[in-house]
mmJSON file of the N, C-alpha and C atoms, coordinates in Angstrom:
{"data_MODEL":{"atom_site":{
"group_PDB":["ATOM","ATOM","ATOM","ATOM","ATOM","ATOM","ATOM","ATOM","ATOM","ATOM","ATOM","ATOM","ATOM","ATOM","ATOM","ATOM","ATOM","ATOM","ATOM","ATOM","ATOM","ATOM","ATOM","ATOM","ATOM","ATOM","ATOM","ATOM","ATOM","ATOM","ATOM","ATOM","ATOM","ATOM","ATOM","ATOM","ATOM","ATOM","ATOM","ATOM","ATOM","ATOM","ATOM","ATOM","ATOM","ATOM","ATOM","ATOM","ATOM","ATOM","ATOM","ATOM","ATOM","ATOM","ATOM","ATOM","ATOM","ATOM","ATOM","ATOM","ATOM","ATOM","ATOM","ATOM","ATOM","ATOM","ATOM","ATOM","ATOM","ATOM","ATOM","ATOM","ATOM","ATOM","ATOM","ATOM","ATOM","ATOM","ATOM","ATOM","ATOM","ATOM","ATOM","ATOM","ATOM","ATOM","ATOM","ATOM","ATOM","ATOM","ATOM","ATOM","ATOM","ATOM","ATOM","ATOM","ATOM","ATOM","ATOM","ATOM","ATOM","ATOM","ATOM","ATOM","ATOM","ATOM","ATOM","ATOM","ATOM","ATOM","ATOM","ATOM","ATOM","ATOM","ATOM","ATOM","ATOM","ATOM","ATOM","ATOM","ATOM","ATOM","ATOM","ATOM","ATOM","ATOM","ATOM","ATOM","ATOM","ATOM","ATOM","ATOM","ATOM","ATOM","ATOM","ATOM","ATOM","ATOM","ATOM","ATOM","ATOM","ATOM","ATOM","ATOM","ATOM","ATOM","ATOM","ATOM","ATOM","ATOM","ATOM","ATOM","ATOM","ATOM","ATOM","ATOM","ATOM","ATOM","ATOM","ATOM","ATOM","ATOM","ATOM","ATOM","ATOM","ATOM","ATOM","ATOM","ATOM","ATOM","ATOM","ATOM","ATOM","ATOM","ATOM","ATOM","ATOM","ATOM","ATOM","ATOM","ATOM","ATOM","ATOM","ATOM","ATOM","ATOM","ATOM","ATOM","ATOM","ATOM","ATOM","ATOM","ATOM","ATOM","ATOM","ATOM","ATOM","ATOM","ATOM","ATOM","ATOM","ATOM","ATOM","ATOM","ATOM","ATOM","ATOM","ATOM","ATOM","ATOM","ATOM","ATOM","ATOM","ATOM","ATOM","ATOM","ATOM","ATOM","ATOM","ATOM","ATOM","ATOM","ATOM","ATOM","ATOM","ATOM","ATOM","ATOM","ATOM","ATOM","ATOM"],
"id":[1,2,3,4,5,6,7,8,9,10,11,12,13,14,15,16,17,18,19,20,21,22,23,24,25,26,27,28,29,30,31,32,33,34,35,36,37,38,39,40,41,42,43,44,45,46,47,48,49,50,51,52,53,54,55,56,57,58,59,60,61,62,63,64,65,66,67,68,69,70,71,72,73,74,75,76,77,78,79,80,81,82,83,84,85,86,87,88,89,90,91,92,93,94,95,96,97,98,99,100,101,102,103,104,105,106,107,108,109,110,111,112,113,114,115,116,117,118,119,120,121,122,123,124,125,126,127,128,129,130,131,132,133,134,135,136,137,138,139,140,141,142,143,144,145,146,147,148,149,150,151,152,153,154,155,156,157,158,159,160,161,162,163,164,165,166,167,168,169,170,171,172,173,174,175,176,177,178,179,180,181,182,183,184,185,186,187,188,189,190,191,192,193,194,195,196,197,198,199,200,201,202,203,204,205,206,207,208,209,210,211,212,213,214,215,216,217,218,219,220,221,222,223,224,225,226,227,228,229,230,231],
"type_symbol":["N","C","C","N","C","C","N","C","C","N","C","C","N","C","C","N","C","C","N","C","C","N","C","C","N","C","C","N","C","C","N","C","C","N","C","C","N","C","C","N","C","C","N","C","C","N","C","C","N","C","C","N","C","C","N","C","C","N","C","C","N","C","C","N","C","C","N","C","C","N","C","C","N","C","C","N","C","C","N","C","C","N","C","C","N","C","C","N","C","C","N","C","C","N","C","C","N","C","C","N","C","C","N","C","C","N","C","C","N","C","C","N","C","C","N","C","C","N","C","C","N","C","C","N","C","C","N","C","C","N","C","C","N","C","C","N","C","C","N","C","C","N","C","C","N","C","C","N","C","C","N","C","C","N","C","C","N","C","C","N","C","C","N","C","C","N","C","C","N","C","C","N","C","C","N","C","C","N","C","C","N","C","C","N","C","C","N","C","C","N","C","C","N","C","C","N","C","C","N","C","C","N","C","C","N","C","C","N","C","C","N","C","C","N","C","C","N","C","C","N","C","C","N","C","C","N","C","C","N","C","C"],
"label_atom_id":["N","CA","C","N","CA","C","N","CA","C","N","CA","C","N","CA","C","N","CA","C","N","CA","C","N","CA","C","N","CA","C","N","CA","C","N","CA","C","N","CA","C","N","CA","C","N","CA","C","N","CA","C","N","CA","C","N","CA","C","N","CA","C","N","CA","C","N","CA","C","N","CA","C","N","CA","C","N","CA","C","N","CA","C","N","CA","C","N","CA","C","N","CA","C","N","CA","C","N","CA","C","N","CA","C","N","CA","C","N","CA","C","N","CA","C","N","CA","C","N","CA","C","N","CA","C","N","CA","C","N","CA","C","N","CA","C","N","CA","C","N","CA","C","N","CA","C","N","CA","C","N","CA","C","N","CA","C","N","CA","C","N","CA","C","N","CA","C","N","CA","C","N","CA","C","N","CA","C","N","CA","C","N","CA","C","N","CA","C","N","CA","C","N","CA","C","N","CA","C","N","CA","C","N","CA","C","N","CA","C","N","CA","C","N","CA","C","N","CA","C","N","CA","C","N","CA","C","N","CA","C","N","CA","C","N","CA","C","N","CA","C","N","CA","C","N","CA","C","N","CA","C","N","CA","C","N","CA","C","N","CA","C","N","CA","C","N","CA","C"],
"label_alt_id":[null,null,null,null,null,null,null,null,null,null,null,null,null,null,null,null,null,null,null,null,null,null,null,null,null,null,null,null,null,null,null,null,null,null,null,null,null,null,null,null,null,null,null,null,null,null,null,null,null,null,null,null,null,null,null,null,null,null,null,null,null,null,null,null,null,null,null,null,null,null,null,null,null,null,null,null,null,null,null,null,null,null,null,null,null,null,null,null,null,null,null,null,null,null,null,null,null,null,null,null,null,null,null,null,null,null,null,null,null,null,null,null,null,null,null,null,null,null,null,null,null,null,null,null,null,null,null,null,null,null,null,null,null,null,null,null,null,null,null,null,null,null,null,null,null,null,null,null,null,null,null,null,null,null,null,null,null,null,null,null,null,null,null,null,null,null,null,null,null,null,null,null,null,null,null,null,null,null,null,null,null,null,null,null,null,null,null,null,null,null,null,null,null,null,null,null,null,null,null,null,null,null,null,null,null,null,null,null,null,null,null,null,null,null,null,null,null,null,null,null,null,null,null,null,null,null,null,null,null,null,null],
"label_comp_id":["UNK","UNK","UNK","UNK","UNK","UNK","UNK","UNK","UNK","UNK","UNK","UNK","UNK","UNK","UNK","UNK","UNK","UNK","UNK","UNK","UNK","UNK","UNK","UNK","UNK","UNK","UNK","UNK","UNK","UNK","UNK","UNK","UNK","UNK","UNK","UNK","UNK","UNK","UNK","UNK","UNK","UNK","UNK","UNK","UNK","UNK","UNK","UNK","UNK","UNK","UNK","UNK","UNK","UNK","UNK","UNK","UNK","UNK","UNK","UNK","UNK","UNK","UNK","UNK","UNK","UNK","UNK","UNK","UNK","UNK","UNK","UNK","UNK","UNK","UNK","UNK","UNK","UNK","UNK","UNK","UNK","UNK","UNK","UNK","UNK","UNK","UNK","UNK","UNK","UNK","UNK","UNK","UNK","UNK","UNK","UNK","UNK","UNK","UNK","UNK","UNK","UNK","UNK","UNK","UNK","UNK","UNK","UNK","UNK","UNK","UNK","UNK","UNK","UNK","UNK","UNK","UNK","UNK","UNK","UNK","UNK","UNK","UNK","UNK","UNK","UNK","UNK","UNK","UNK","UNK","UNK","UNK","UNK","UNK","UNK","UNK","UNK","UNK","UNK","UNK","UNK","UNK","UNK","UNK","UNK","UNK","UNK","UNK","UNK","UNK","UNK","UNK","UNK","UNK","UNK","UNK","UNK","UNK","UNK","UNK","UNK","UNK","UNK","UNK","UNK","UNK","UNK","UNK","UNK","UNK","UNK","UNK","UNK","UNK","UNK","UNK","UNK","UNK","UNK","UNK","UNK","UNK","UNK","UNK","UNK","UNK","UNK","UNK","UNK","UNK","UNK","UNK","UNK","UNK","UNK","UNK","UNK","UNK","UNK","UNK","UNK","UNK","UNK","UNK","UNK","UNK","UNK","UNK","UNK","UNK","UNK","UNK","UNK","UNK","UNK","UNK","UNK","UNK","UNK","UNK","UNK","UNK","UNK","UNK","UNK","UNK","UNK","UNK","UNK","UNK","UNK"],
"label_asym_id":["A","A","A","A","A","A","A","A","A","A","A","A","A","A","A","A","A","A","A","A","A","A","A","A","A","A","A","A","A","A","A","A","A","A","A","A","A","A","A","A","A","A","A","A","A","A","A","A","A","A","A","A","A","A","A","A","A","A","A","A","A","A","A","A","A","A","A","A","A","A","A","A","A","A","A","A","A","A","A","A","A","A","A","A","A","A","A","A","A","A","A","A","A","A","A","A","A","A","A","A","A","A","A","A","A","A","A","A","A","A","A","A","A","A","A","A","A","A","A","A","A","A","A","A","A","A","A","A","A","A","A","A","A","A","A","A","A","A","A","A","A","A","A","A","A","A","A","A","A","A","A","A","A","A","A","A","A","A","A","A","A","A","A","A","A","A","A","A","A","A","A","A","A","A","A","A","A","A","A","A","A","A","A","A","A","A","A","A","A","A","A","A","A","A","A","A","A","A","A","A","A","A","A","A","A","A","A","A","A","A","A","A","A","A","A","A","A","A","A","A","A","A","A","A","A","A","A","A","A","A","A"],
"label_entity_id":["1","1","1","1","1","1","1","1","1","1","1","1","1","1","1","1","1","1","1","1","1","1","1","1","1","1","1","1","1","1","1","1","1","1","1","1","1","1","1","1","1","1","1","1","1","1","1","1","1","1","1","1","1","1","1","1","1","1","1","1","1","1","1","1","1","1","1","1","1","1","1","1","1","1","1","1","1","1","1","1","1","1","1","1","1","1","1","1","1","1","1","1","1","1","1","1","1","1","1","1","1","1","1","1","1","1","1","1","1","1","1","1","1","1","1","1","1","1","1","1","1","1","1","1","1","1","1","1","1","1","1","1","1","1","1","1","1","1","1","1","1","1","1","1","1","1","1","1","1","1","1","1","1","1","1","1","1","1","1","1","1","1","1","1","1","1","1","1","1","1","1","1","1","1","1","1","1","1","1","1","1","1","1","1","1","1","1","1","1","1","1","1","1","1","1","1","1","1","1","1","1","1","1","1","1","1","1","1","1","1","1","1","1","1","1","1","1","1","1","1","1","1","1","1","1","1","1","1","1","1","1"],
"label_seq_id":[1,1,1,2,2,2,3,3,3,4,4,4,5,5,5,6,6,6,7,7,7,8,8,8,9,9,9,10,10,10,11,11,11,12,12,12,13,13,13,14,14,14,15,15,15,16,16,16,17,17,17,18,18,18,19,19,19,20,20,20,21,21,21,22,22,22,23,23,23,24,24,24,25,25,25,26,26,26,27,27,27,28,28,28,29,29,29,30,30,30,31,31,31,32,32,32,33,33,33,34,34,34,35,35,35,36,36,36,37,37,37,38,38,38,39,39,39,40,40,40,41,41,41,42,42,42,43,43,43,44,44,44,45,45,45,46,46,46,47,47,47,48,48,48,49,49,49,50,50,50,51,51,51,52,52,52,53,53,53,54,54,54,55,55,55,56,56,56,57,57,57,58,58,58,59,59,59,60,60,60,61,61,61,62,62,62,63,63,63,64,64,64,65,65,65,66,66,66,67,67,67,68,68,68,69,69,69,70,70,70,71,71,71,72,72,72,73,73,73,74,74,74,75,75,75,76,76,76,77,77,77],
"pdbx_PDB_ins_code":[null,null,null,null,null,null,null,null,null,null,null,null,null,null,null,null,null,null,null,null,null,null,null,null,null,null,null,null,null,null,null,null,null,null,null,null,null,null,null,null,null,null,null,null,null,null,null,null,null,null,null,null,null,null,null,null,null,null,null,null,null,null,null,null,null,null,null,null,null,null,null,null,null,null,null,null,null,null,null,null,null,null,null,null,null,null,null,null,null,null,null,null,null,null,null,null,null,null,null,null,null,null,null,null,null,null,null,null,null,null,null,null,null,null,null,null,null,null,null,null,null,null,null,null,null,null,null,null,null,null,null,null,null,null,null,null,null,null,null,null,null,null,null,null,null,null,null,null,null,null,null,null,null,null,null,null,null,null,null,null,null,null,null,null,null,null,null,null,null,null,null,null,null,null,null,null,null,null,null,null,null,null,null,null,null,null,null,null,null,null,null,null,null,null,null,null,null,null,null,null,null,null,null,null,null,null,null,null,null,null,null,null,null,null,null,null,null,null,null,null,null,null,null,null,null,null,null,null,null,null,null],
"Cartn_x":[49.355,49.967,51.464,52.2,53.394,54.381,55.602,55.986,56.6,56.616,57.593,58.952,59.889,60.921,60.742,59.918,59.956,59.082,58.311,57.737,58.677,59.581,60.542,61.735,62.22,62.802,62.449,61.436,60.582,60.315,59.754,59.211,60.993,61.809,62.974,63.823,63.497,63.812,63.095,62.341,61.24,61.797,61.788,62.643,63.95,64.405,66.224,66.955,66.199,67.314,67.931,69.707,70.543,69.852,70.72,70.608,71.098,72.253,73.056,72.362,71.516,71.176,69.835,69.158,67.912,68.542,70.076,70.007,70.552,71.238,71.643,70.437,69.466,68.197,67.637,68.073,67.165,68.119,69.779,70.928,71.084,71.346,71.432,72.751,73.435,74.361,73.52,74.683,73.875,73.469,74.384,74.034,72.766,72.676,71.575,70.082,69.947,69.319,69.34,70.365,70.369,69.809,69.813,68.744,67.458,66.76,65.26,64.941,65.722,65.219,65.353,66.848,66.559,65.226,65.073,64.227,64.755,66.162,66.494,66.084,65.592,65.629,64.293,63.46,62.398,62.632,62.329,62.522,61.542,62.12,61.164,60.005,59.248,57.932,58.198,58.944,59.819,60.473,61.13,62.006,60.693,59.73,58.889,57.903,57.77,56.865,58.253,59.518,60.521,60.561,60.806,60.984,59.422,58.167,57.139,56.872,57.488,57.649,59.058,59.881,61.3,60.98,60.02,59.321,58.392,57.603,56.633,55.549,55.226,54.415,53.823,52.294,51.579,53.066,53.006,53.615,52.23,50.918,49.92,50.628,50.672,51.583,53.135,54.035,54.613,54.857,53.962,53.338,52.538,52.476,51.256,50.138,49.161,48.143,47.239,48.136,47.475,48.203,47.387,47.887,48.708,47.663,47.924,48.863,49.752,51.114,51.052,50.276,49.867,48.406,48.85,47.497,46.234,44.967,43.759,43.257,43.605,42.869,43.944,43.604,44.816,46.043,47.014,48.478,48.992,48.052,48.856,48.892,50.457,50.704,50.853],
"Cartn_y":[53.157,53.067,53.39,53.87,54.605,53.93,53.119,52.392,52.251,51.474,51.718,52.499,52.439,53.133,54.304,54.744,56.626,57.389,56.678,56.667,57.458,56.323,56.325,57.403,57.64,58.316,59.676,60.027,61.334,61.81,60.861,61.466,61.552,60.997,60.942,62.265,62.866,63.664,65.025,64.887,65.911,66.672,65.555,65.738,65.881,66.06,66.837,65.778,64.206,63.631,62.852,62.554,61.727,60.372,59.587,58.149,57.135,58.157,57.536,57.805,58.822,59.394,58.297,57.89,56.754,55.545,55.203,53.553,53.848,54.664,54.678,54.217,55.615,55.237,54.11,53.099,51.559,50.796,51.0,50.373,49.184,49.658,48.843,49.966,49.254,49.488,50.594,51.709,52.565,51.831,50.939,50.152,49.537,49.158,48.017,49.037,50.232,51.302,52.114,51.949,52.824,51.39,50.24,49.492,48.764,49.585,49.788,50.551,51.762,53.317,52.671,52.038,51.414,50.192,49.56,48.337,47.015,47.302,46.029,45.032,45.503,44.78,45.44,44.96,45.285,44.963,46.837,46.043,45.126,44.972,43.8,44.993,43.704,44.821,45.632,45.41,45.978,47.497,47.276,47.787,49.444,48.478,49.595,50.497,50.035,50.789,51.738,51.361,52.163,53.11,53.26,54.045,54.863,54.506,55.651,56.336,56.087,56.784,57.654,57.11,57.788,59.904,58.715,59.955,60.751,60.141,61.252,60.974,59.816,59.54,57.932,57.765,56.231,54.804,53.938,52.51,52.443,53.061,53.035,53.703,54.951,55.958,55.591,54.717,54.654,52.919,52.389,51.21,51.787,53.143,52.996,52.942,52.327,52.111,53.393,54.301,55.666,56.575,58.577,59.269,60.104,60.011,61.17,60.657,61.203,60.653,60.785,61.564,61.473,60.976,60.401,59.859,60.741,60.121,61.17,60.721,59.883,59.071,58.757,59.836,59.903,59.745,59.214,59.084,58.46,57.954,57.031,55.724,55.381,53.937,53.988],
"Cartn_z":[-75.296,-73.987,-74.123,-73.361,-73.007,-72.54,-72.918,-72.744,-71.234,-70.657,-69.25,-68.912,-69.835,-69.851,-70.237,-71.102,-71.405,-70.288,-69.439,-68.753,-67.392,-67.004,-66.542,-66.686,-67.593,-68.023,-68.1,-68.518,-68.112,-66.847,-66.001,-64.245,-64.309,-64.244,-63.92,-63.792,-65.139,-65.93,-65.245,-65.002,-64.597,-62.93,-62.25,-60.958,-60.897,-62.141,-61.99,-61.653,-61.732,-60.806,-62.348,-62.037,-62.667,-62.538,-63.458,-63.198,-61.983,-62.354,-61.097,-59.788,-59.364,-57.96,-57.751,-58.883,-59.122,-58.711,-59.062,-58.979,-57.206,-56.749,-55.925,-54.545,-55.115,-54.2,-54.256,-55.294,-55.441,-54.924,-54.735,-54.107,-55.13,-56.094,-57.775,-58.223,-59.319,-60.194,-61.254,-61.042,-62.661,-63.667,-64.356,-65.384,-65.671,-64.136,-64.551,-64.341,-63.349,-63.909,-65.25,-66.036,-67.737,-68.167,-67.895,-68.777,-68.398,-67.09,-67.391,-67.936,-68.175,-69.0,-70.374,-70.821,-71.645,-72.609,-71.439,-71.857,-71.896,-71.54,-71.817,-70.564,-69.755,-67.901,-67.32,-66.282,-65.741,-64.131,-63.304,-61.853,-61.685,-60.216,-59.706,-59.008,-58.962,-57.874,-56.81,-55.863,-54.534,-55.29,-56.559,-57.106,-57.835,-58.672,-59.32,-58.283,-56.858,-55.714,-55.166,-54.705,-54.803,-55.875,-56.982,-57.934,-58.169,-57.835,-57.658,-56.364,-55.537,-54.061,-53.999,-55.022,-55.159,-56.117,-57.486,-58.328,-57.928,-57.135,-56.577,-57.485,-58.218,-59.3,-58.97,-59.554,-59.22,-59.877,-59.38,-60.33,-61.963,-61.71,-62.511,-63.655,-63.422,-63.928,-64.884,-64.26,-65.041,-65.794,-65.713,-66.301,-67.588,-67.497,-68.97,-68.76,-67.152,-67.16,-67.083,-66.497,-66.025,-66.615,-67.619,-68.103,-66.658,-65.075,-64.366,-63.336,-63.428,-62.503,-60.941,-60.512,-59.46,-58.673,-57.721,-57.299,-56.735,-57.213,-56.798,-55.668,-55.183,-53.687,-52.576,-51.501,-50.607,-50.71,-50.415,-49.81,-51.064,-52.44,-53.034,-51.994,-52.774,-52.438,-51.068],
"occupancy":[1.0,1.0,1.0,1.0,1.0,1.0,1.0,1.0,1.0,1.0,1.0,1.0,1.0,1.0,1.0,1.0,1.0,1.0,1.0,1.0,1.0,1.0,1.0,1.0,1.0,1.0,1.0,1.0,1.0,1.0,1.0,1.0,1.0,1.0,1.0,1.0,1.0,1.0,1.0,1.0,1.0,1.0,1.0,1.0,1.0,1.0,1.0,1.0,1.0,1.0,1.0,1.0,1.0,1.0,1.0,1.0,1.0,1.0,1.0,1.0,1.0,1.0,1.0,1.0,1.0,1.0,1.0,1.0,1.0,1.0,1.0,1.0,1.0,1.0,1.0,1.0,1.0,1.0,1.0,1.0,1.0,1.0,1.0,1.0,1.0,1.0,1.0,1.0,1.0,1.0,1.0,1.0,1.0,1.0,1.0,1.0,1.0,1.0,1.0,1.0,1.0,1.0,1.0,1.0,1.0,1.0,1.0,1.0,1.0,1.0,1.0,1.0,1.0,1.0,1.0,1.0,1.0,1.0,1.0,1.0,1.0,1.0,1.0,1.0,1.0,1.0,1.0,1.0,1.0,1.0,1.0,1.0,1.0,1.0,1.0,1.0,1.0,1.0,1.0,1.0,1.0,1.0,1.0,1.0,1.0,1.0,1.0,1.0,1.0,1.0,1.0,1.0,1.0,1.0,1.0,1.0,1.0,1.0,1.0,1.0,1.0,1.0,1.0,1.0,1.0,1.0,1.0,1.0,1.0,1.0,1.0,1.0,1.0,1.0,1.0,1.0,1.0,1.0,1.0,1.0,1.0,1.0,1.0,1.0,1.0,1.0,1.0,1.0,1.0,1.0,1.0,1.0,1.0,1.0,1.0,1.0,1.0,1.0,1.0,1.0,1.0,1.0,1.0,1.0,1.0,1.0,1.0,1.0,1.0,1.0,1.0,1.0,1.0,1.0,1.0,1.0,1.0,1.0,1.0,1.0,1.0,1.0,1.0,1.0,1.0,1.0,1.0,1.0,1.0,1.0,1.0],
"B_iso_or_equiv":[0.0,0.0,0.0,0.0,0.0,0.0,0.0,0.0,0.0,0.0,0.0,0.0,0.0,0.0,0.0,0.0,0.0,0.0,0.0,0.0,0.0,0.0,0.0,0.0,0.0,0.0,0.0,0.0,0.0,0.0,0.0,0.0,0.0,0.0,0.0,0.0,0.0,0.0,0.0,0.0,0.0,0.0,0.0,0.0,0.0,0.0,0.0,0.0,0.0,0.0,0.0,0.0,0.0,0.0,0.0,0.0,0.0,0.0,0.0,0.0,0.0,0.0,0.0,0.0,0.0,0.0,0.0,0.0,0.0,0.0,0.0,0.0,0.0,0.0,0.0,0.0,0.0,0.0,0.0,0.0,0.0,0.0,0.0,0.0,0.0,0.0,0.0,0.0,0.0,0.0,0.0,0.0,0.0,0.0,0.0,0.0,0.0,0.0,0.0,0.0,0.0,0.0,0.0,0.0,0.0,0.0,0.0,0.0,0.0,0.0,0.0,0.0,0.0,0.0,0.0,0.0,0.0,0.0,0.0,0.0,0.0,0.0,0.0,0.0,0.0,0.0,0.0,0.0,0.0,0.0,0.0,0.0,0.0,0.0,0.0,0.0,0.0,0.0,0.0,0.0,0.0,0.0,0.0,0.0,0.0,0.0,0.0,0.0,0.0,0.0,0.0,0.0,0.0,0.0,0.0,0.0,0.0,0.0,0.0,0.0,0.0,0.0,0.0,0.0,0.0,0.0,0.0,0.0,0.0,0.0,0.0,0.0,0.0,0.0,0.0,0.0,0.0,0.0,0.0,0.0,0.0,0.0,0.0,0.0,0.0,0.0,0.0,0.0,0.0,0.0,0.0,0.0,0.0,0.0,0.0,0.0,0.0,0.0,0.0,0.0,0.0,0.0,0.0,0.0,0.0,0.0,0.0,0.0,0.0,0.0,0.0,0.0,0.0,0.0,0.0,0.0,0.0,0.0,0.0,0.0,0.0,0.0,0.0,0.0,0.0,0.0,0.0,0.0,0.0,0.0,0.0],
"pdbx_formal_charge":[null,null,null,null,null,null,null,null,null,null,null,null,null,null,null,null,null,null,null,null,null,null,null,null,null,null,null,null,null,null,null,null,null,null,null,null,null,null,null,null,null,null,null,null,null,null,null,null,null,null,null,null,null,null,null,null,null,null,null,null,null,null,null,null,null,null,null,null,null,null,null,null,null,null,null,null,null,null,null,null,null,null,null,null,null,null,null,null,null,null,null,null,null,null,null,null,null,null,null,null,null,null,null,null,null,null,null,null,null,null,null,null,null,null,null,null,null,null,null,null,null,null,null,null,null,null,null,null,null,null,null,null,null,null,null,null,null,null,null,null,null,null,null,null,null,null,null,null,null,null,null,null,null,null,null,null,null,null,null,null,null,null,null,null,null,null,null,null,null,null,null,null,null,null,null,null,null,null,null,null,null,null,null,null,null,null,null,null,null,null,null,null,null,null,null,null,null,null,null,null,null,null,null,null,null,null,null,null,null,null,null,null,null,null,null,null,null,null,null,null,null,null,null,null,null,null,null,null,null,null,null],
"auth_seq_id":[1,1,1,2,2,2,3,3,3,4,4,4,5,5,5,6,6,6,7,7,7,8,8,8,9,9,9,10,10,10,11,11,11,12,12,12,13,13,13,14,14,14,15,15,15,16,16,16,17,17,17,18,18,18,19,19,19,20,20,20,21,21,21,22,22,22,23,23,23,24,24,24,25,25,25,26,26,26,27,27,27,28,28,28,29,29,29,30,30,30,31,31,31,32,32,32,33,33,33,34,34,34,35,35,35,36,36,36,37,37,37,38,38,38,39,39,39,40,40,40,41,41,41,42,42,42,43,43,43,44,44,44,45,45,45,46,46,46,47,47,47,48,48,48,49,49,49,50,50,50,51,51,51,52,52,52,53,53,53,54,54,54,55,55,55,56,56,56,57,57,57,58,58,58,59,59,59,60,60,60,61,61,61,62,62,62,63,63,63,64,64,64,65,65,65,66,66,66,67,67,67,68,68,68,69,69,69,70,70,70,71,71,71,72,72,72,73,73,73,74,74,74,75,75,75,76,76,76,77,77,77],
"auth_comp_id":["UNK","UNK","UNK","UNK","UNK","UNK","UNK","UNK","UNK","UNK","UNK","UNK","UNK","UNK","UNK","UNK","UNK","UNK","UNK","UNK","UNK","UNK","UNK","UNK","UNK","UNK","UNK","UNK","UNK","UNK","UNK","UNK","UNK","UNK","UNK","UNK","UNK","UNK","UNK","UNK","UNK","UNK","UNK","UNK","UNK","UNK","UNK","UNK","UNK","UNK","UNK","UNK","UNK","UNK","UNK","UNK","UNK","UNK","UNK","UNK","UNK","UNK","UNK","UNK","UNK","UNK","UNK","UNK","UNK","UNK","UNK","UNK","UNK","UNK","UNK","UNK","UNK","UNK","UNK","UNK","UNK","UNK","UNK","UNK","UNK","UNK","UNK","UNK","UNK","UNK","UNK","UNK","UNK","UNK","UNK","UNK","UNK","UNK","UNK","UNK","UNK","UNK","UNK","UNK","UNK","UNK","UNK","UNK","UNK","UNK","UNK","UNK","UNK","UNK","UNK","UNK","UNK","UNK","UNK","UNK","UNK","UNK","UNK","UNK","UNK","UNK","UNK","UNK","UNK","UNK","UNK","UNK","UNK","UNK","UNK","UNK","UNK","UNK","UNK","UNK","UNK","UNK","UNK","UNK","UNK","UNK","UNK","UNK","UNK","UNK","UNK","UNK","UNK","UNK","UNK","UNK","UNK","UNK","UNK","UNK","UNK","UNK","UNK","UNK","UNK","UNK","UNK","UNK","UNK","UNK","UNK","UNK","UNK","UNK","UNK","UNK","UNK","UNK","UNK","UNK","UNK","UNK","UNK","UNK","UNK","UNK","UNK","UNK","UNK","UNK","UNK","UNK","UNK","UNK","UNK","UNK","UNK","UNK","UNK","UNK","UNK","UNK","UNK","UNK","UNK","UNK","UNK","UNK","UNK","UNK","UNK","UNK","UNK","UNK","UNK","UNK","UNK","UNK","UNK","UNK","UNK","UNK","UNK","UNK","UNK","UNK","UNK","UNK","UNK","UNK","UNK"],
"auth_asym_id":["A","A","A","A","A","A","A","A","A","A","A","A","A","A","A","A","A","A","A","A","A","A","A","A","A","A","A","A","A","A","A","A","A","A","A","A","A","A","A","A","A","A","A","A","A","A","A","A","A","A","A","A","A","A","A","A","A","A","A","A","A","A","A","A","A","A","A","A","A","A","A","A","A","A","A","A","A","A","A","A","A","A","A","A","A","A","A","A","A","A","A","A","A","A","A","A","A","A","A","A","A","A","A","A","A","A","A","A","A","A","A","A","A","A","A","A","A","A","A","A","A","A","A","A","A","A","A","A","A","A","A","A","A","A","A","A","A","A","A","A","A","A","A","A","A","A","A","A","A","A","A","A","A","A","A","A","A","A","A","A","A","A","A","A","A","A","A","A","A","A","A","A","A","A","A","A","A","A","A","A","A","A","A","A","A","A","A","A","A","A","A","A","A","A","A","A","A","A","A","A","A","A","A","A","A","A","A","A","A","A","A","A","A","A","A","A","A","A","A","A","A","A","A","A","A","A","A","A","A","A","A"],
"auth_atom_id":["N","CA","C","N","CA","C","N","CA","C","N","CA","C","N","CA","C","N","CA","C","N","CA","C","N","CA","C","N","CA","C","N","CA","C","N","CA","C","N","CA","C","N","CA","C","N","CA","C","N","CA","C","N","CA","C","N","CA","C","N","CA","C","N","CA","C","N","CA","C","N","CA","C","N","CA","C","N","CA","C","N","CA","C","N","CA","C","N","CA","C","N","CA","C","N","CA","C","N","CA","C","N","CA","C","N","CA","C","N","CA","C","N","CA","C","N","CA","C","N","CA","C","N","CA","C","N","CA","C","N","CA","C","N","CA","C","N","CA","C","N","CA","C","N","CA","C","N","CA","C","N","CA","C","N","CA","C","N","CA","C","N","CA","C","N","CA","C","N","CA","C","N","CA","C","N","CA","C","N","CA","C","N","CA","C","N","CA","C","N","CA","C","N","CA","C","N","CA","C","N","CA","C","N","CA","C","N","CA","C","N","CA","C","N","CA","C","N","CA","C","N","CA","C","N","CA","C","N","CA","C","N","CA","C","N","CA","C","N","CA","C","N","CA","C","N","CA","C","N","CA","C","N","CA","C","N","CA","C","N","CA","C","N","CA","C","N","CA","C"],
"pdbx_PDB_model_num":[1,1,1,1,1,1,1,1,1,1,1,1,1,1,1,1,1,1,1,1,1,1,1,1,1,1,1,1,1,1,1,1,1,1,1,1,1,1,1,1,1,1,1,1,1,1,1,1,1,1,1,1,1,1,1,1,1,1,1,1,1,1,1,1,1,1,1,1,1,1,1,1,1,1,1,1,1,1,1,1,1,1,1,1,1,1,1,1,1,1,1,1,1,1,1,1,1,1,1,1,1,1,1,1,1,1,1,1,1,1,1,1,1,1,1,1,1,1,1,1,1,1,1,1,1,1,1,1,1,1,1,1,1,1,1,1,1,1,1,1,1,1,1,1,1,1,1,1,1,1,1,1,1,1,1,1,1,1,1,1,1,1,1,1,1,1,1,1,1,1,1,1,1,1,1,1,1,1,1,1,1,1,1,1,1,1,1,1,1,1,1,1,1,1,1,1,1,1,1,1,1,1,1,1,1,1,1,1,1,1,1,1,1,1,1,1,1,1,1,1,1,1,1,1,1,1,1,1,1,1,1]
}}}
């Protein structure tokens, strides 16, 4: 399983977006966004359904639980 933060860091990565443009959209401090990528901190639930509607990718997806980042059954979340 794929840890949460590389997870993170990758869809992140993938969509061109900065860090800074991620915490902004969660209305959080860069910092404290460079340390979920990090590991050092975990959003909250509110925080991880934000950040897979932000990526365009499942919360399944970047939990590790799921390889396919996008959802196969309608609208997603």
């Amino acid at each position: 399983m794929v840890p949460f933060p590389e997870r993170l860091k990758a869809a992140r990565i993938a969509k061109g977006f900065k860090q800074r443009e991620a915490a902004e959209y969660l209305q959080i401090t860069t910092r404290s966004y460079q340390q979920y990528e990090g590991g050092v901190r975990r959003p909250s639930f509110e925080a991880l359904a934000a950040l897979a509607v932000y990526l365009n990718v499942t919360a399944d997806y970047l939990l590790g639980l799921s390889d396919t980042p996008q959802s196969t059954q309608g609208d997603g979340l």
